[in-house]
C-alpha positions in Angstrom: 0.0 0.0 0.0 1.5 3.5 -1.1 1.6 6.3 1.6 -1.5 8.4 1.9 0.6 11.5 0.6 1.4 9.9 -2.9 -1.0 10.1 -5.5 -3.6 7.5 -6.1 -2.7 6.1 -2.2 -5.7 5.7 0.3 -5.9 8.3 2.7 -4.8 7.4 6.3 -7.8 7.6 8.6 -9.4 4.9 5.2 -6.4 2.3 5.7 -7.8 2.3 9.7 -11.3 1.7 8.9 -11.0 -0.5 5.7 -10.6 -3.8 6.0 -7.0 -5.8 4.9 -5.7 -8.8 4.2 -8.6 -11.2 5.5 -10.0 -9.3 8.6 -6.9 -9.2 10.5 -7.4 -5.4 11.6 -10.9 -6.8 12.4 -10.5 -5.3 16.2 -9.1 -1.8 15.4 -12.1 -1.8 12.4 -14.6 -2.8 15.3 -13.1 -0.5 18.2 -13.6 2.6 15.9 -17.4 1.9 15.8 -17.7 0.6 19.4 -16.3 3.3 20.8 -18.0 6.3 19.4 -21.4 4.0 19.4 -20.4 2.9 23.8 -20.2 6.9 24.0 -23.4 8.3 22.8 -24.9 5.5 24.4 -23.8 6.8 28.0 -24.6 10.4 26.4 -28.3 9.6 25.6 -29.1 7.3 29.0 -27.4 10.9 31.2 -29.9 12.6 29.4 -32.9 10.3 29.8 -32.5 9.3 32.9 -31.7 12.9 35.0 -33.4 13.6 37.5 -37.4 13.8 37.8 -38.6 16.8 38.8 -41.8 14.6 39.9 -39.5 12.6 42.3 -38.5 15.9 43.5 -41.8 17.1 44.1 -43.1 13.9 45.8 -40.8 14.1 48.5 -41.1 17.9 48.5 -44.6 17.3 48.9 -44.9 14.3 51.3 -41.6 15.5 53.1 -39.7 12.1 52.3 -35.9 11.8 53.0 -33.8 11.8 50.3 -31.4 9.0 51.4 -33.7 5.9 50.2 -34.8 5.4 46.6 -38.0 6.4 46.3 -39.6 2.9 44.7 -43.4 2.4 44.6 -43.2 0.3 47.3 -40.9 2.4 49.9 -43.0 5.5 48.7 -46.1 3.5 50.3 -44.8 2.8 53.7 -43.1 5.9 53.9 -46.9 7.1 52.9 -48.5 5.1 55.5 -46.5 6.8 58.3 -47.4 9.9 57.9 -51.4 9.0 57.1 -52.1 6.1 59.1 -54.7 3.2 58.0 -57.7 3.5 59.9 -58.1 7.4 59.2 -61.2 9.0 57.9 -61.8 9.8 54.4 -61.6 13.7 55.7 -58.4 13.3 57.0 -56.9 11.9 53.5 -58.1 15.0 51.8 -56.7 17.3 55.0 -53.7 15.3 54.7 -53.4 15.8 50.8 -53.9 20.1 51.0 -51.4 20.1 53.8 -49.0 18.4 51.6 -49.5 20.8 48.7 -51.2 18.7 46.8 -53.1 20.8 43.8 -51.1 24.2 44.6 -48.4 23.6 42.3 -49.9 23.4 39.2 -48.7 19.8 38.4 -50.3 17.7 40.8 -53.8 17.2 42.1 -56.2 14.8 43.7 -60.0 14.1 43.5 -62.5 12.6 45.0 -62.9 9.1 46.2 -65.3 7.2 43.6 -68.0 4.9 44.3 -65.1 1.7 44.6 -63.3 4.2 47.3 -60.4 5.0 46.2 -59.3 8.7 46.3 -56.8 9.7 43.3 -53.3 11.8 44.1 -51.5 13.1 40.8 -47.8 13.9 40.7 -47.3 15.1 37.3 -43.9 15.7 35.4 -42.7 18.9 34.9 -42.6 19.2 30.8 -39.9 22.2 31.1 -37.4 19.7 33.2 -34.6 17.9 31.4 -34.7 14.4 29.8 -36.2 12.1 27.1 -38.4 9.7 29.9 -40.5 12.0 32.0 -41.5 10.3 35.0 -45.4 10.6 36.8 -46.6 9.5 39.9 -49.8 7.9 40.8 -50.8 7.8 44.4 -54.4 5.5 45.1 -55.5 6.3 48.6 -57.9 3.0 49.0 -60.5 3.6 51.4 -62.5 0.5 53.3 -66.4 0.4 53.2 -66.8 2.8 56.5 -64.9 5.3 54.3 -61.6 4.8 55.9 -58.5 4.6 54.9 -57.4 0.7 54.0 -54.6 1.4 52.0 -51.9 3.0 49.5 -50.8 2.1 46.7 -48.2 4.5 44.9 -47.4 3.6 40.5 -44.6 5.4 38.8 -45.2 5.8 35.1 -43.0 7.1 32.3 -44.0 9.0 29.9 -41.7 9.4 26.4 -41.1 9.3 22.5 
């Protein structure tokens, strides 16, 4: 092969990427895709995965540490101590207004429905960062004295 500064010779960055003498540069050829490919891989999953501004406003709302994931399932019990089972179908919508819950403009509850179950609605934030946007559910499931039973918290992603 001539050198990429005589006439007619392939150009350098070419003899890197095109493949010779039976695949032998078959690793080089393969690390010069895999790299750039590994990159905006980790590019793309930063930017659709930063931070909800709906996890942020669930614990802002519910006052929930920081420290512990916030799954479905430790947003319940975390739930369930602040608003114990057993309390009146009043309290659950005093407990929701002190919490914030409809003053913000991207959240809101309403009314328990024949079945009993009052609805809490964490919304996401369209003007925050990222391709997944992240909502929040919250079922306040009330027994058939109208109190409460139960909680059961979803997390729901929203994107292209």
């Amino acid at each position: 092969m001539r050198l990429s500064s005589e006439p007619g010779s392939i150009p350098r960055a070419a003899q890197l990427i095109k493949p010779q003498g039976g695949g032998q540069n078959c690793c080089r050829e393969g690390w010069l895709v895999k790299v750039p490919t590994l990159l905006l891989c980790i590019l793309l999953t930063a930017v659709a995965c930063e931070g909800s501004s709906a996890t942020e406003r669930f614990r802002q709302h519910f006052k929930l540490a920081e420290e512990k994931e916030l799954t479905p399932e430790s947003a319940r019990q975390a739930l369930l101590t602040k608003i114990h089972p057993g309390a009146a179908e009043q309290e659950v919508y005093e407990f929701l207004k002190k919490a914030g819950i409809g003053s913000d403009g991207l959240s809101s509850f309403y009314p328990a429905n024949t079945e009993g179950v009052i609805v809490c609605r964490i919304e996401f934030d369209r003007e925050s960062p990222g391709v997944v946007k992240e909502s929040y559910g919250v079922f306040f499931l009330l027994d058939q004295q109208r109190r409460l039973r139960d909680v059961k918290v979803e997390k729901w992603l929203t994107g292209p």
